[in-house]
DRENLUMZA-985117 format. One record per residue (C-alpha): residue in one letter; x negated, y, z. Coordinates in steps of 0.001 Angstrom, whole numbers, padded with zeros to 6 digits, always signed. Layout:
N
aXYZ ...
***
This chain:
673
x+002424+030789+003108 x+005639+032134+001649 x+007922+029443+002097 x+010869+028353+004809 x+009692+025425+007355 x+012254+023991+009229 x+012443+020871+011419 x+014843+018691+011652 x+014313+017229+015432 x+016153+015189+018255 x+016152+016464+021742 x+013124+013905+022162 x+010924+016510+021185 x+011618+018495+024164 x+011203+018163+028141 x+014704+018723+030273 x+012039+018290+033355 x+010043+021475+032053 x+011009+025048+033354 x+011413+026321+029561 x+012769+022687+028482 x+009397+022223+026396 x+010110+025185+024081 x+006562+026961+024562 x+004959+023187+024740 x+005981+022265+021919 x+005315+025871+019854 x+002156+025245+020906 x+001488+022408+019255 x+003319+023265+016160 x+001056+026036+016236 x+003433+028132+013727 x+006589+029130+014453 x+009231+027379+011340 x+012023+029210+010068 x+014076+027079+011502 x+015159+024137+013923 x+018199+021205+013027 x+019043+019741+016327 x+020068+016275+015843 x+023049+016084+018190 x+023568+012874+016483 x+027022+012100+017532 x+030466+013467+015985 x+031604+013386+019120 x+029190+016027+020734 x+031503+018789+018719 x+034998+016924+018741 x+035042+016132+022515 x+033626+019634+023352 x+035037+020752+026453 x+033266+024459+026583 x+030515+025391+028800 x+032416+026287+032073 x+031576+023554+033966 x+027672+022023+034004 x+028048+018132+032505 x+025474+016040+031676 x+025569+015270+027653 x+026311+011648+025870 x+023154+009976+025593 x+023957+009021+022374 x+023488+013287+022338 x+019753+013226+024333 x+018680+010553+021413 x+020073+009593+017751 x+022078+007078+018851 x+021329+006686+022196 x+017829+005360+021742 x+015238+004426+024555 x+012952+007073+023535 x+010041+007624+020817 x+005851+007683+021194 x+005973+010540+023598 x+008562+010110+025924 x+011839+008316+027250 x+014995+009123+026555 x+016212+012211+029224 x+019121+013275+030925 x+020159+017016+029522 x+023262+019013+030352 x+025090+021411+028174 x+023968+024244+030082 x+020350+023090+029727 x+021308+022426+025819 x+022131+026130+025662 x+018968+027472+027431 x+017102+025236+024957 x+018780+026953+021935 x+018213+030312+023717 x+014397+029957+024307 x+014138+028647+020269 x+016112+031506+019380 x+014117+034177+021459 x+011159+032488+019679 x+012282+033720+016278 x+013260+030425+015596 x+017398+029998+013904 x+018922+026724+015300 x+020891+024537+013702 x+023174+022035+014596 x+023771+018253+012842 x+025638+015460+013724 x+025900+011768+011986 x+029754+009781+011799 x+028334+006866+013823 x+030743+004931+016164 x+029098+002731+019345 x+032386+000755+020475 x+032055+003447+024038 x+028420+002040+024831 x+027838+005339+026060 x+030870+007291+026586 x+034513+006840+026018 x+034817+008044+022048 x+037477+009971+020512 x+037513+007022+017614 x+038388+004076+019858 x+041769+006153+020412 x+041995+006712+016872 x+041305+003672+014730 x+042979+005355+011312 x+039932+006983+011509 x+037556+004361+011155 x+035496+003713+007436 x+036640+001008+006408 x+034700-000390+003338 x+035995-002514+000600 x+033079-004857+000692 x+032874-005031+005087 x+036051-004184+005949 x+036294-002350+009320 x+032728-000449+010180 x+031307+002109+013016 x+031991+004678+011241 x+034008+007811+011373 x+036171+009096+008474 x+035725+012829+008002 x+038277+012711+005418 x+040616+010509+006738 x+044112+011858+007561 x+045278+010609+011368 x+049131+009422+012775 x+050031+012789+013877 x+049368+013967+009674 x+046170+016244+010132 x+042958+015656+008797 x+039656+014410+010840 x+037836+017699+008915 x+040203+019904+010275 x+039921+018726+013881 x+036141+018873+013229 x+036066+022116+011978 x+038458+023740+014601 x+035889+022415+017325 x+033039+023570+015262 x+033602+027302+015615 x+033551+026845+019712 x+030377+024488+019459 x+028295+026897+017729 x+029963+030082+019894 x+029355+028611+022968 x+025777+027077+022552 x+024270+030180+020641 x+023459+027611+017319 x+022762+029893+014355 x+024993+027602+011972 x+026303+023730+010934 x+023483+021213+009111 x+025777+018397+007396 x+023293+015554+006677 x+023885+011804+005491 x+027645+011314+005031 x+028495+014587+005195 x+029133+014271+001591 x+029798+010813+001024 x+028876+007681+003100 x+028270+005439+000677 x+029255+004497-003496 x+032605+005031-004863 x+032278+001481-006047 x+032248-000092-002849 x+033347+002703-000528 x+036153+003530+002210 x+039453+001820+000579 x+041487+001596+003791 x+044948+001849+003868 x+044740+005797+004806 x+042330+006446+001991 x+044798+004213-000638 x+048116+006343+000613 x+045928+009676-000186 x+044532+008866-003360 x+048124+007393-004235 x+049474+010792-003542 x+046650+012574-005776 x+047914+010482-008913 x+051776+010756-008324 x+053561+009043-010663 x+050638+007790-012413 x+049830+005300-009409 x+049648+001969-009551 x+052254-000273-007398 x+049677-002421-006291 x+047905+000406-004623 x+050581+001493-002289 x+050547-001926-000251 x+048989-002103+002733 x+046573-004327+003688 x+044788-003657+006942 x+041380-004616+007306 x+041279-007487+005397 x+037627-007569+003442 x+039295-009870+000532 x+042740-007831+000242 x+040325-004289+000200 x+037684-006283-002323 x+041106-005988-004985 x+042190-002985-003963 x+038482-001574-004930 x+038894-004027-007977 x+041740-002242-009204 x+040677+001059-008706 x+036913+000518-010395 x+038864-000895-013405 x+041726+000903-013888 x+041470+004517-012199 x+037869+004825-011847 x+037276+008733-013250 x+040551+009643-010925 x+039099+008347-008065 x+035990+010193-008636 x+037968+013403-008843 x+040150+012804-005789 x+036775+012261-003974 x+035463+015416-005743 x+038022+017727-004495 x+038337+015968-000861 x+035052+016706-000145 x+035310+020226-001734 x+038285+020169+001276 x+036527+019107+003951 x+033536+021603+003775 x+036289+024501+002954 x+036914+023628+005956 x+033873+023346+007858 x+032420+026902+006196 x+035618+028813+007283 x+034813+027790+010832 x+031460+028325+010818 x+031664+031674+009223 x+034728+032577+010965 x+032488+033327+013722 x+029381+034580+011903 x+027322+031681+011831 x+025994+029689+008318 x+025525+025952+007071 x+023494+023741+005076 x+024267+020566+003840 x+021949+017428+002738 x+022545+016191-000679 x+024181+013054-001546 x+021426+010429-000620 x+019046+010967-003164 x+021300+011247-005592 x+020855+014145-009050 x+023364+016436-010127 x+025157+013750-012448 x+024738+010481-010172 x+025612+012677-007310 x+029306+013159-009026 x+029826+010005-010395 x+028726+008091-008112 x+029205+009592-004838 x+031855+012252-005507 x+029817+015284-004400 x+029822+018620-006766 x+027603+020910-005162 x+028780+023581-007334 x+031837+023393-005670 x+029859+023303-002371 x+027639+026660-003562 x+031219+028464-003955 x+032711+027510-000839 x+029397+029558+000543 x+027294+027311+001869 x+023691+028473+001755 x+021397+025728+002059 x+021163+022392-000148 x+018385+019978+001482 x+017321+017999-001347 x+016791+013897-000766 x+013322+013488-002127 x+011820+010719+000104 x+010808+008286-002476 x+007434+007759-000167 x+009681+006434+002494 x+011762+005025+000320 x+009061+002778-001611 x+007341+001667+002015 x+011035+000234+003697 x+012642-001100+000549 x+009572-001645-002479 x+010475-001637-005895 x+010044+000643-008303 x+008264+004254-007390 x+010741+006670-007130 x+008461+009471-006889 x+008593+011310-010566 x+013004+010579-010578 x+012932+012390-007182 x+011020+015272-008183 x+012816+015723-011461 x+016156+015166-009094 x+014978+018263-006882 x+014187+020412-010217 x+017639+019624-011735 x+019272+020891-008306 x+017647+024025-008140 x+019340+024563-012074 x+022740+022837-011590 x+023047+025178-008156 x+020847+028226-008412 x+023101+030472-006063 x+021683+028264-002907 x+018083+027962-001260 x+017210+024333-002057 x+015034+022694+000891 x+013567+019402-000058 x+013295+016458+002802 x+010046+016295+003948 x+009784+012871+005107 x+007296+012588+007755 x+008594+009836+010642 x+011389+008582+011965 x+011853+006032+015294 x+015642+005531+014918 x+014791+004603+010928 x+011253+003177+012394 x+008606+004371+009382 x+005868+007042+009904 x+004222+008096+006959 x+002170+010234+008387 x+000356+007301+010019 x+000961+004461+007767 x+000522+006020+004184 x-000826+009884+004705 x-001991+009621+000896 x+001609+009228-000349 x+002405+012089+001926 x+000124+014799+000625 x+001207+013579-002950 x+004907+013998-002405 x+004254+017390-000307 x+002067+018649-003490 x+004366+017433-006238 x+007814+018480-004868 x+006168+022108-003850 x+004745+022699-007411 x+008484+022269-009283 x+009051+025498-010739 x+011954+027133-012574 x+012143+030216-014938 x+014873+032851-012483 x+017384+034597-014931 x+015163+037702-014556 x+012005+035742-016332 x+010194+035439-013196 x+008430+031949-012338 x+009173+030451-008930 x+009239+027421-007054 x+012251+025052-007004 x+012229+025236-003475 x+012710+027545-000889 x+011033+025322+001680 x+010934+022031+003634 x+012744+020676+006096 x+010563+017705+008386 x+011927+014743+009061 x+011374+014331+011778 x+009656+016691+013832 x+009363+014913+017295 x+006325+013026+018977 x+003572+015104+016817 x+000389+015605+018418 x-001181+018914+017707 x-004166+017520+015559 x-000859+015917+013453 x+000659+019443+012980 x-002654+021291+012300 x-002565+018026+009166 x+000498+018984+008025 x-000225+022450+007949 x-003561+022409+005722 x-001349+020124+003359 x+001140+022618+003552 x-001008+025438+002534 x-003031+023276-000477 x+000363+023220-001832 x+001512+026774-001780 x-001640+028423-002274 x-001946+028626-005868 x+000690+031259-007755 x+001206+030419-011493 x+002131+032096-014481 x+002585+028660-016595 x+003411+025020-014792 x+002890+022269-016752 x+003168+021800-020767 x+006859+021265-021460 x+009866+023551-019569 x+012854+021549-019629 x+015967+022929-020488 x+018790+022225-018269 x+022811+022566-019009 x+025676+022260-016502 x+027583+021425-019437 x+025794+018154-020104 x+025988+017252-016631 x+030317+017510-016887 x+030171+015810-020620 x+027924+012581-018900 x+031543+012190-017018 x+032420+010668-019878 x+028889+009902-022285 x+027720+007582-019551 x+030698+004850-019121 x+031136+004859-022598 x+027276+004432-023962 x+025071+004507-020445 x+023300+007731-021237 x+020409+008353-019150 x+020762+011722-017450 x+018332+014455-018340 x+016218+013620-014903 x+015980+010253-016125 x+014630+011420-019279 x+012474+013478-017515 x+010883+011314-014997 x+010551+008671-017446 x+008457+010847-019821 x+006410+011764-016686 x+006029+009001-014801 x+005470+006650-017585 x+003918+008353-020473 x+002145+011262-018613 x+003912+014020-020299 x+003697+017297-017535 x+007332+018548-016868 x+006942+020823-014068 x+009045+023790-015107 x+012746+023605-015223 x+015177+026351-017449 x+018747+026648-017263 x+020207+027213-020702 x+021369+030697-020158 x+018175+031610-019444 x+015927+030139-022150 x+015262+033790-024193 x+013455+034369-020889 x+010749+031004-021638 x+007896+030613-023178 x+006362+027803-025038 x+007515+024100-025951 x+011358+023431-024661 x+012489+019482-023944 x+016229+019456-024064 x+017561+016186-023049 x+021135+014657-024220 x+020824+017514-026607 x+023960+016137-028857 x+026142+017095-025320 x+025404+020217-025404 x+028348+023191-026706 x+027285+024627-030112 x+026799+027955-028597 x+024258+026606-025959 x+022614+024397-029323 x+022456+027590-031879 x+020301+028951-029318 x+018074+026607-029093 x+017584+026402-032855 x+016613+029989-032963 x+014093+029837-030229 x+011212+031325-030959 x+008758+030471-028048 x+007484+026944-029218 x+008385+023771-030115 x+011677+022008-029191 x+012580+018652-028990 x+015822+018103-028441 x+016721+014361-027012 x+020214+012793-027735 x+022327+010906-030171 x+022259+009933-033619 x+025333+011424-035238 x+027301+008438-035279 x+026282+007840-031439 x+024613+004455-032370 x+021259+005416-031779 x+018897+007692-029011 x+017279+010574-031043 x+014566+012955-030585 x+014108+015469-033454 x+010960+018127-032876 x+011262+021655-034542 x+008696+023434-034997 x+008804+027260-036626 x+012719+026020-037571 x+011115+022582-039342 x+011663+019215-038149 x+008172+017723-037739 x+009045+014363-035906 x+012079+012505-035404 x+011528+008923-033512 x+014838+006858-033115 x+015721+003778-031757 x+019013+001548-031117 x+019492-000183-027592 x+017910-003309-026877 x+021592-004983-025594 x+024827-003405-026702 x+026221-001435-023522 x+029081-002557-021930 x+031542+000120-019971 x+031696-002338-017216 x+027957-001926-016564 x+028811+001395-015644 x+029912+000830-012443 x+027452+002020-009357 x+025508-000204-007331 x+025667-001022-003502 x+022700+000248-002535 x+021778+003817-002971 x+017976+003230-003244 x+019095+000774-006758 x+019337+003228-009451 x+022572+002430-011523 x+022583+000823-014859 x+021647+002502-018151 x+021502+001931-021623 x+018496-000174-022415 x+016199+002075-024684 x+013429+000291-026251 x+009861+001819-024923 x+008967+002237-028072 x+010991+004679-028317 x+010097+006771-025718 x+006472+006667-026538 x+006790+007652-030326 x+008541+010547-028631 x+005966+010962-026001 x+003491+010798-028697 x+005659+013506-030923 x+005442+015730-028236 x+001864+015696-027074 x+001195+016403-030724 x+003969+019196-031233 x+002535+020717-027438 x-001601+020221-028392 x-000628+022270-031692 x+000608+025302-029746 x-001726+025030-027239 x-003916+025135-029726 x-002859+028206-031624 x-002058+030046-028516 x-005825+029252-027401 x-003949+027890-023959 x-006044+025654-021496 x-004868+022087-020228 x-006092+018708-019131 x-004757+015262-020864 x-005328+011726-019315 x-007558+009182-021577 x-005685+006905-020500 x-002001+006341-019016 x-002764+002320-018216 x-005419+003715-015668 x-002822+004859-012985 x-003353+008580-013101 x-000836+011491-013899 x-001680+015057-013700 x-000090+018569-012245 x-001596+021429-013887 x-000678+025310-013037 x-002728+028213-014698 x-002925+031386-012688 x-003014+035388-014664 x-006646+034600-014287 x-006916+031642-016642 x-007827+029562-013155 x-006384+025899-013751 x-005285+024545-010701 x-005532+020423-011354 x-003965+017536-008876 x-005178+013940-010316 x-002394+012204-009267 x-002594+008215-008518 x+000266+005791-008653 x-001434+003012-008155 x-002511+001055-004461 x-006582+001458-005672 x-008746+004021-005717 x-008939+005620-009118 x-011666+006623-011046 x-010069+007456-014547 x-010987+009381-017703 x-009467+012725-018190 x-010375+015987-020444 x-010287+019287-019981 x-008911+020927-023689 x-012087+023635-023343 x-015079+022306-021598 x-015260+023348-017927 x-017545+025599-016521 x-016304+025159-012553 x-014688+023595-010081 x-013659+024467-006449 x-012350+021674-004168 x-008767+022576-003193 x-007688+019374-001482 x-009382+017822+001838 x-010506+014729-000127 x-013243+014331-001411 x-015286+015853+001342 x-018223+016435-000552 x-018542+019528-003629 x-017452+019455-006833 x-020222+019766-009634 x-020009+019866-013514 x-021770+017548-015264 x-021514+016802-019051 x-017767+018459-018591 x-016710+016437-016197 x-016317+016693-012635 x-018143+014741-009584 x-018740+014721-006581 x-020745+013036-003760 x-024496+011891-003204 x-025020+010541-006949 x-022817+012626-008549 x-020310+010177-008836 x-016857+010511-011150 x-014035+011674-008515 x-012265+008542-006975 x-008436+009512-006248 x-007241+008119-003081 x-004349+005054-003279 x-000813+006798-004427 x-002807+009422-003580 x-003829+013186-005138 x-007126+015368-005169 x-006337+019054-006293 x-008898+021439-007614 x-009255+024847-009296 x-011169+024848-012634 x-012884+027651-014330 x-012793+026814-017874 x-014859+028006-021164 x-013649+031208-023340 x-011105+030728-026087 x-013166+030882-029289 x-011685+034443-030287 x-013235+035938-026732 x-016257+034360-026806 x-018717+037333-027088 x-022641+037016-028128 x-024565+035108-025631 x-020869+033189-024855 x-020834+030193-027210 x-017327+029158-028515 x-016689+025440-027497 x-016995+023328-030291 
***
């Protein structure tokens, strides 16, 4: 399996009473070595109170668990030491294992140790809509006029000398801890942003007010109204600051970092709503993005709507809008501190998310097809039994064993100059970003997106292009799509007059469909402005569904044609109201790998086709556990041949050996009809 594995663990997953602190224990029930190993150190404090390694001290035990918890399924919470800490990273290390290092901003009011931030309250988050919180302020600027991030990163360099890590894993709030909307206001936070405007600043915003929830409500009032983009830039370019400084530390001394993307959030949302450009984060140097894409655990804590097709099209548009880093999607297995297991409670949605996320492909500037990831990080990886890894591993390998030439039926064309015109489409008309688009067309109308190009690379594609916001793009970047030659290309956007959502289909230079459609409500600027929560998606222009299936229906049309004409194989669902979606990947061999993919709570057995009849099918998946047979092209399985029932939110994958193409079918090979 070519593919990075790392583990993102607490020291729970490890013995301080064992002679090699649990390191070959706990190898041996991997039974793999990963790539790599994020220690969850959990507390800021573990690298700002660092005292060096000369003396032998026991370690916060807010460091020996995430927050100082009792324990997890295995074990109690243990006593370590630093030295012990260091042995730990040595034996992983020796192991061929790199070891990382993460921390979280959480404050515990010296439950269990004396913390740097009850000496340094300027430094708390304090939130426009809560006030005061336990939270520390990486960018917040202290009495003596340096910055939390520079203390941080000064203390980095010795953390990761000292203990032997291999680099610095930023994780949630490391970019931003929550939405610009309703985010840290304080007073120190007001004076800095008050300084990034100058003379354009406000009065008003230069008062102080403390910690008083109603006073900070205005102040956030004010801002969202009247200097909204400019605080999104000031956040923009402090976070750009912060992790300028945090990669000169770490690489000061030869080590790396990686950095968790801004809870869930796309390339757009990520910007505008949490004030995280990760192309400014890929310049500073830092190597490793770790995609949020747990819309499993996601859907199982809070319900609502399935996130599952908006996170996969969120970890395809990352892997365009920042091709210069290895993307690493969260692989969300269990957590104690968050208390969900998937793994135990909902395995189904597990192997779905594992399969889906793995199979996201993007055309490389040198033509080559490759997966949008470079690998996986678990979350988390402690209190596994073996028989749990050896699971994870054969779902692992059903969903990198299959190498394609072609993913899906549409590749979706991707521009980073969209993404910075949105900055201003979306207040004023509530554009959907192009994942949106994406996901919708996926998730909804069973369209098969898996393939992801970036613009500058789109002479290097082949077959039918989806462009969306198409009227955003530069007229360089929309000539050449226009001359494409490779297929047909529907190009989403605006009506000229930006009153109306467009999607015009050439074909051969012709346009052979062109479904439009004006908003159901008239958008208001004000409904632009980012929700609380980061699991509610923010408001968008309300397109009428029509809309999006005339242009569903345009393109299964436009992509049958070519298909068609180009004697290609796929498989289409009978019907979408049935619950099932499909993945499809061909191999050089004309093998069609096939996931039926459920979103719905019941077992599925829906009506699907195969666009030449097939002639054989191999089980890829685990389930069903009996052989696949042909019969009357379809596929069954089971005692009495039974159609294929798809487990609940759940996927079966199989490879399918399909007829000849009429113009190879030879005597004694009859043509399908």
């Amino acid at each position: 399996m070519d593919t990075e594995v790392w583990i993102w663990t607490e020291l729970l997953a490890f013995d301080s009473a064992a002679p090699d602190l649990g390191v070959g224990a706990y190898l041996d029930r991997l039974g793999f070595t990963p790539t790599g190993v994020s220690l969850l150190a959990a507390a800021s404090d573990f690298v700002v109170l660092h005292e060096g390694l000369g003396a032998e001290r026991p370690l916060f035990p807010d460091v020996c668990a995430r927050f100082g918890q009792a324990g997890n399924e295995e074990r109690q919470r243990q006593e370590w030491t630093n030295h012990q800490l260091r042995d730990l990273v040595s034996g992983l290390r020796a192991a061929g294992i790199r070891v990382y290092v993460s921390v979280f901003a959480a404050y515990h009011h010296d439950r269990f140790h004396p913390e740097w931030l009850s000496d340094h309250p300027e430094a708390r988050i304090v939130y426009s809509h809560l006030g005061v919180t336990d939270g520390v302020q990486f960018l917040a600027r202290l009495t003596d006029g340096a910055y939390y991030h520079d203390l941080f990163a000064a203390q980095l360099a010795r953390v990761l000398t000292d203990y032997g890590f291999d680099g610095f894993h930023g994780p949630d709030c490391l970019g931003p801890g929550g939405s610009l909307s309703f985010n840290d206001c304080s007073d120190g936070m007001a004076a800095q942003f008050a300084e990034f405007l100058g003379q354009d600043c406000p009065v008003e915003l230069r008062s102080e007010v403390g910690w008083e929830q109603p006073a900070l409500a205005a102040r956030m009032e004010l801002i969202c109204t009247r200097l909204y983009p400019q605080w999104v830039e000031f956040n923009l370019l402090r976070w750009e600051q912060c992790w300028a400084a945090i990669v000169a530390s770490a690489r000061s001394v030869g080590k790396g970092t990686m950095i968790n993307s801004a809870n869930t959030k796309s390339a757009f949302e990520g910007m505008f709503i949490y004030g995280m450009d990760y192309r400014r984060i890929a310049r500073l140097g830092v190597e490793y993005l770790v995609v949020e894409t747990v819309a499993a655990n996601l859907a199982l804590i809070h319900g609502g709507d399935e996130r599952h097709y908006d996170f996969a099209a969120t970890l395809a548009e990352m892997a365009a809008f920042v091709p210069q880093m290895k993307l690493i999607f969260l692989h969300g297995v269990k957590d104690v501190c968050e208390s969900y297991d998937l793994l135990r409670h909902a395995p189904s949605r597990l192997e779905r998310e594992v399969y889906t996320l793995t199979n996201e492909m993007r055309v490389t500037a040198e033509g080559a097809l490759e997966r949008c990831a470079a690998g996986f990080m678990v979350c988390l990886g402690d209190g596994l039994s073996a028989s749990e890894w050896a699971y994870l591993r054969r779902q692992w390998r059903t969903a990198h064993s299959f190498t394609p030439i072609r993913a899906g039926e549409l590749t979706w064309v991707f521009s980073e100059a969209v993404v910075d015109a949105l900055m201003q489409d979306y207040p004023a008309r509530g554009t959907w970003p192009g994942f949106r688009q994406i996901a919708h067309l996926v998730g909804r109308h069973g369209l098969q997106v898996q393939t992801i190009c970036r613009v500058d690379d789109v002479a290097r594609a082949t077959g039918p292009l989806i462009v969306p916001n198409a009227h955003l793009l530069p007229a360089d970047e929309r000539k050449r799509l226009h001359d494409y030659p490779g297929g047909p290309v529907a190009l989403l956007g605006r009506s000229a007059d930006g009153g109306s959502v467009t999607c015009t289909v050439l074909e051969g230079g012709e346009v052979t469909a062109h479904p439009e459609a004006v908003a159901e409500q008239a958008w208001q600027p004000a409904l632009a402005r980012p929700p609380l929560f980061f699991g509610d998606p923010p408001n968008y222009e309300a397109v009428p569904e029509r809309f999006w299936e005339e242009t569903a229906a345009a393109l299964r049309r436009a992509v049958d044609g070519w298909e068609r004409a180009q004697e290609l194989s796929g498989c289409r669902v009978a019907d979408l109201v049935s619950g099932l979606r499909l993945i499809t990947l061909e191999d050089v061999k004309g093998v069609l790998r096939t996931a039926l993919v459920s979103t719905l709570p019941t077992y599925l057995s829906p009506e699907y086709h195969f666009t030449r009849p097939p002639r054989g099918a191999r089980k890829v998946s685990t389930f069903p556990y009996t052989p696949l047979t042909v019969v009357d092209d379809s596929i069954r399985s089971g005692q009495g041949l039974t159609p294929l029932h798809i487990p609940p939110y759940g996927i079966i994958v199989m490879d399918v050996t399909l007829a000849e193409p009429p113009s190879q079918a030879g005597p004694g090979k009859p043509a399908p009809p």
